[in-house]
C-alpha positions as CSV (number, residue, x, y, z in Angstrom):
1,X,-155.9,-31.9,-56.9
2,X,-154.0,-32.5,-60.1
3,X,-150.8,-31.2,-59.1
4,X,-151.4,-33.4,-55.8
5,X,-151.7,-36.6,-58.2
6,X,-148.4,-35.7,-59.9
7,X,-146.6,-35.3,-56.9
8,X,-148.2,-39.0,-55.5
9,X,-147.4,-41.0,-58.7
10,X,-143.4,-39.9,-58.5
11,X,-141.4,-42.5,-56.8
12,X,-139.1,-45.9,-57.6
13,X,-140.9,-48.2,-59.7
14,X,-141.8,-51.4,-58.1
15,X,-140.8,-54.8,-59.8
16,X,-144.2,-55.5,-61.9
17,X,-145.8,-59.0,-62.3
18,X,-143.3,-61.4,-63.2
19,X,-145.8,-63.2,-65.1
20,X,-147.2,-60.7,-66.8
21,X,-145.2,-60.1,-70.5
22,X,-146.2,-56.2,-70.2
23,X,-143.6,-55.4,-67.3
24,X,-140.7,-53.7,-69.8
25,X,-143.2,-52.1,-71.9
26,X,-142.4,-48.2,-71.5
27,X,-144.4,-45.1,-72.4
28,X,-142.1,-43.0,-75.2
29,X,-141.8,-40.1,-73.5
30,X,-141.2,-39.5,-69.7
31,X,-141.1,-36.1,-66.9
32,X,-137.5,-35.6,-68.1
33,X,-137.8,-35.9,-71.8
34,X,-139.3,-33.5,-73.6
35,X,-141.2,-34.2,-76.5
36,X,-139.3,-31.1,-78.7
37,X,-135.3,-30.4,-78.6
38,X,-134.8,-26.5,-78.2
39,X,-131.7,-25.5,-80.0
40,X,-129.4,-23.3,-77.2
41,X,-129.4,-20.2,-79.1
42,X,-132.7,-20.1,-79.5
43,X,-133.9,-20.9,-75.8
44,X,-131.2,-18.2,-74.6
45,X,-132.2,-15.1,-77.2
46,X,-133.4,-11.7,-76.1
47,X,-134.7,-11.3,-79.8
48,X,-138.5,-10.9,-78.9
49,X,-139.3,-13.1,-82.4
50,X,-137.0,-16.1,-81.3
51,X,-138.2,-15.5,-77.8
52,X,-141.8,-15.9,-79.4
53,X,-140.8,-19.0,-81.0
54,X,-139.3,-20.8,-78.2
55,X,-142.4,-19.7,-75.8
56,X,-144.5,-21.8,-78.2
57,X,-141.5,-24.8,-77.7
58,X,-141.8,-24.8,-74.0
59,X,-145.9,-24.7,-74.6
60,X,-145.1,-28.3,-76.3
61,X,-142.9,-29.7,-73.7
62,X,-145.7,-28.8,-71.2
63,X,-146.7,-32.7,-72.2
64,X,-144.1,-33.2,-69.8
65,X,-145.8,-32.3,-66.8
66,X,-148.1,-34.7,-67.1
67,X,-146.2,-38.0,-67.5
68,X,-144.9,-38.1,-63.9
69,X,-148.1,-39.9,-63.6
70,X,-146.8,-43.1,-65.5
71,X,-144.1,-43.3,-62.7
72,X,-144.9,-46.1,-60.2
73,X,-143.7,-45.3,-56.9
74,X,-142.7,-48.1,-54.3
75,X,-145.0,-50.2,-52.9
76,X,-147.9,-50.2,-55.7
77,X,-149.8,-53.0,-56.0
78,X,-149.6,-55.0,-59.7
79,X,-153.0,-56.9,-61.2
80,X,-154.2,-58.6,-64.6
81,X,-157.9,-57.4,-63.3
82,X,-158.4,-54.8,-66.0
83,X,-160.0,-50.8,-64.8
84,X,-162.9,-49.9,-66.6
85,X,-163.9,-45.9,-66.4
86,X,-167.3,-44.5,-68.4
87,X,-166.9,-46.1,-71.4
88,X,-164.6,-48.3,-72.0
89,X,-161.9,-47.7,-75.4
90,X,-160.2,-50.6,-75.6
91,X,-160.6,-54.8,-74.8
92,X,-157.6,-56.4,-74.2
93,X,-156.5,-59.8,-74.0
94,X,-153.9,-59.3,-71.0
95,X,-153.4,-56.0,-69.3
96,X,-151.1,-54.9,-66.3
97,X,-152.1,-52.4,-63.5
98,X,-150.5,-50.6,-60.9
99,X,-152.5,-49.1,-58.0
100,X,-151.2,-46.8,-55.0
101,X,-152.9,-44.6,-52.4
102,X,-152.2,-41.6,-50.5
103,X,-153.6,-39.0,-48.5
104,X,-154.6,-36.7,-50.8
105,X,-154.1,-33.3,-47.9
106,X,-157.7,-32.8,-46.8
107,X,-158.1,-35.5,-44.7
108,X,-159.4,-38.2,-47.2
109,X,-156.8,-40.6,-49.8
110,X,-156.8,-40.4,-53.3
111,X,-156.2,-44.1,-55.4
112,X,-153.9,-43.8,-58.6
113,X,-154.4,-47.1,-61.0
114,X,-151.9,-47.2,-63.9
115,X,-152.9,-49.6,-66.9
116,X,-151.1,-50.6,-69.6
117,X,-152.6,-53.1,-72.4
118,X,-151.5,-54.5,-75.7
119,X,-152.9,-55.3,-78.8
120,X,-152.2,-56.3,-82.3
121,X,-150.4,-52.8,-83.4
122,X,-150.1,-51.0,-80.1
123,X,-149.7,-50.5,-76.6
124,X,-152.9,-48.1,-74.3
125,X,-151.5,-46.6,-71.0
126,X,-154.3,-45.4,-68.9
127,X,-154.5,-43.5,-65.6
128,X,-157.3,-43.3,-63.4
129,X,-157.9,-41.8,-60.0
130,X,-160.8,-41.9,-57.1
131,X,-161.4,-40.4,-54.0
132,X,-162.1,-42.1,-50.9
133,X,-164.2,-45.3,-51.8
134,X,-165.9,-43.9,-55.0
135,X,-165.2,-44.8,-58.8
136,X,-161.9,-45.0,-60.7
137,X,-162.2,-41.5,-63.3
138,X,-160.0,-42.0,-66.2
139,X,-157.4,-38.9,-66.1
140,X,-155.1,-40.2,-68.9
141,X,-155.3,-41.8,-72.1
142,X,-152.7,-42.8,-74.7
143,X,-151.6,-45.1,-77.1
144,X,-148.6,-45.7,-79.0
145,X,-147.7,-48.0,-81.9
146,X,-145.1,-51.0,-81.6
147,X,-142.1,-49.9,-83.2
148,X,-139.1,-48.1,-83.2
149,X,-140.3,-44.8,-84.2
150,X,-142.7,-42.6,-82.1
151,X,-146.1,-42.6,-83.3
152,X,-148.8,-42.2,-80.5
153,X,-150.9,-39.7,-78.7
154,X,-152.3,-38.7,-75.3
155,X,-155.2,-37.3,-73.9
156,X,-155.4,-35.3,-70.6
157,X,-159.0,-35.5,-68.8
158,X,-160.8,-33.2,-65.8
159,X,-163.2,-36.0,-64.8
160,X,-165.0,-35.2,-61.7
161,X,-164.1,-31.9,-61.1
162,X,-166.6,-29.5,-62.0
163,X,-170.4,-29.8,-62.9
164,X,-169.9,-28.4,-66.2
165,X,-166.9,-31.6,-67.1
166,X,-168.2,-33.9,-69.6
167,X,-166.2,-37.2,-68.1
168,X,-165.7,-38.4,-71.8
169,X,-164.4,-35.2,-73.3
170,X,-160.5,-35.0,-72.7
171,X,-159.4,-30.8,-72.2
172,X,-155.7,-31.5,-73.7
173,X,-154.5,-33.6,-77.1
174,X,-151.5,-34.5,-78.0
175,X,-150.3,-36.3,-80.7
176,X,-146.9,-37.1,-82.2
177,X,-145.3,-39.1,-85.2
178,X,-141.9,-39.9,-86.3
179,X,-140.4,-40.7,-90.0
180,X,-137.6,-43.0,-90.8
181,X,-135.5,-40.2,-91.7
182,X,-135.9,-38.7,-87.4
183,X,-138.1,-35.8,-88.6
184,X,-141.2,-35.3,-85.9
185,X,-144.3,-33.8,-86.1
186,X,-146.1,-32.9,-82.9
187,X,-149.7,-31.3,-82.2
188,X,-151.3,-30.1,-79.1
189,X,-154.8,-29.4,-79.1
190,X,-157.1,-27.9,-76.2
191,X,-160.5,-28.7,-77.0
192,X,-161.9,-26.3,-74.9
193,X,-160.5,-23.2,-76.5
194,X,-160.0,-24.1,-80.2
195,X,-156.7,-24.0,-79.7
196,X,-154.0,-26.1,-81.8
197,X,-150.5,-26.1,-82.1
198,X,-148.8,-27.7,-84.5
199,X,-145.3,-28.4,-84.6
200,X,-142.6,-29.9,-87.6
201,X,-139.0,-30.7,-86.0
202,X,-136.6,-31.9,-88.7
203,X,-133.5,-33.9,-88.0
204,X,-131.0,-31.4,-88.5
205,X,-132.7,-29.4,-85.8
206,X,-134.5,-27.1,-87.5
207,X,-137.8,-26.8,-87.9
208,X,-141.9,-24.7,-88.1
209,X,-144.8,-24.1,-86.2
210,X,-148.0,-22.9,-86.7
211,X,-150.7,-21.8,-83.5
212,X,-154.4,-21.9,-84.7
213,X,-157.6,-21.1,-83.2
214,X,-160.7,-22.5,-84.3
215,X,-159.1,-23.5,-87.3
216,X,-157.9,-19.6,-88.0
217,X,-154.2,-19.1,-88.7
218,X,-152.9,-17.1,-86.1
219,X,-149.1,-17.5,-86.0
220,X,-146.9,-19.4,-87.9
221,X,-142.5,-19.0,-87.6
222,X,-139.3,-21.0,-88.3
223,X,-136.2,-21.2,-87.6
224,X,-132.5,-22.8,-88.5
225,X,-130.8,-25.7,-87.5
226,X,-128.8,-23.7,-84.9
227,X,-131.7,-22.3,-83.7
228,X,-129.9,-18.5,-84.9
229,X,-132.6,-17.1,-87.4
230,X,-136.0,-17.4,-88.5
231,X,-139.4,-16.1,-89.5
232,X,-142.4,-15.3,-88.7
233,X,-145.9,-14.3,-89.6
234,X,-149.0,-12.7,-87.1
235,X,-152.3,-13.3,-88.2
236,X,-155.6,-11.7,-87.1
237,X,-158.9,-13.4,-86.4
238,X,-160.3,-13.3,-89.6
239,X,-156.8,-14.8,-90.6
240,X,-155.4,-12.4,-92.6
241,X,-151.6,-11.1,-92.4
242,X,-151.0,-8.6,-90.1
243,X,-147.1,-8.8,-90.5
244,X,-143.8,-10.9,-90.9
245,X,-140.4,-10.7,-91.4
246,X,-137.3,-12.8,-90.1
247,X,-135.6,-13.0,-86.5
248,X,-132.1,-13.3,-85.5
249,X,-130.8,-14.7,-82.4
């Protein structure tokens, strides 16, 4: 079902309300823009430490699979009626939304509503999605501040899938923030699992990581601007160093 709602949100976007002053108003990232820049050398390496490193990259940029779902395909209708899902996290003065449905394969549709709202220091992009006649589930969440630089976050939920999901509770985090000098710091968190990966990027290129679980170190590397050398540490659950050493592509 989730990879059906990517597939059903991808599409030409449709002219928005012309009245509304939210039509150019953008979400940072988008399916083709990865969140992390993986320098060459390191993506292509057979060194099993840079290889390492740039599995734990490509883990980051999994953000991207997800944002074909602020893509408005043709034909969506646009209202200022605002979507309201379990509990409501934000009131807004004026908000824009975006609704399409399809067949979702078993016989039944599926409605996609995309919202986007604005307040004093940021923008909220929402996505929610229903089955048949029942009630919108949120399945996105994420604001961003106004600004040039990247500061934001998004939350992935499971809503209505399972007896066991809590339709509050988002299963995926991520969260991002940009200086004035282009370094970016990026986090992705499964609540689930404990897991958390946290991610530095400087300007030049270069840049860190560490993976944690349940707030245990359990790997940490870096490596250069050219992405040809690095480190790296293994940790085990009780956080203590199991080994190290550096890496060269």
């Amino acid at each position: 079902m989730l990879m059906f709602l990517f597939v059903a949100s991808c599409g030409d976007d449709e002219e928005a309300n012309p009245e509304s002053g939210l039509n150019d108003v953008e979400f940072s990232f988008s399916a083709g823009d990865s969140p992390i820049d993986v320098p060459t050398a390191l993506a292509q390496s057979q060194d099993p430490n840079a290889l390492q490193v740039a599995i734990w990259l490509q883990t980051a940029n999994s953000m991207s699979a997800w944002l074909g779902s602020f893509q408005v395909p043709s034909g969506a209708e646009t209202s200022s009626d605002p979507i309201v899902a379990g509990s409501a996290r934000v009131e807004a003065d004026e908000v824009l939304v975006y609704t399409w449905t399809s067949d979702d394969g078993l016989g039944g549709t599926v409605t996609v509503a995309y919202q986007i709202a604005e307040l004093s220091d940021k923008y909220t992009f929402e996505v929610f999605w229903k089955l048949g006649e029942g009630d919108f589930e949120r399945f996105i969440y994420a604001e961003e501040s106004k600004g040039e630089l990247k500061n934001g976050f998004m939350e992935i939920y499971i809503a209505g899938l399972g007896e066991d999901v809590v339709a509050d509770e988002y299963f995926f985090k991520f969260e991002w923030s940009e200086d004035s000098a282009g370094n970016f710091t990026f986090a992705m968190t499964d609540s689930d699992d404990g897991f958390e990966l946290a991610i530095t990027a400087n300007a030049d290129g270069s840049g860190s990581l560490i993976v944690e679980y349940d707030g245990t170190k359990s790997y940490e590397a870096t490596w250069s601007a050219d992405g040809t050398s690095g480190t790296y540490a293994t940790y085990d659950f009780d956080g203590n160093l199991t080994g190290s050493g550096t890496w060269t592509a």
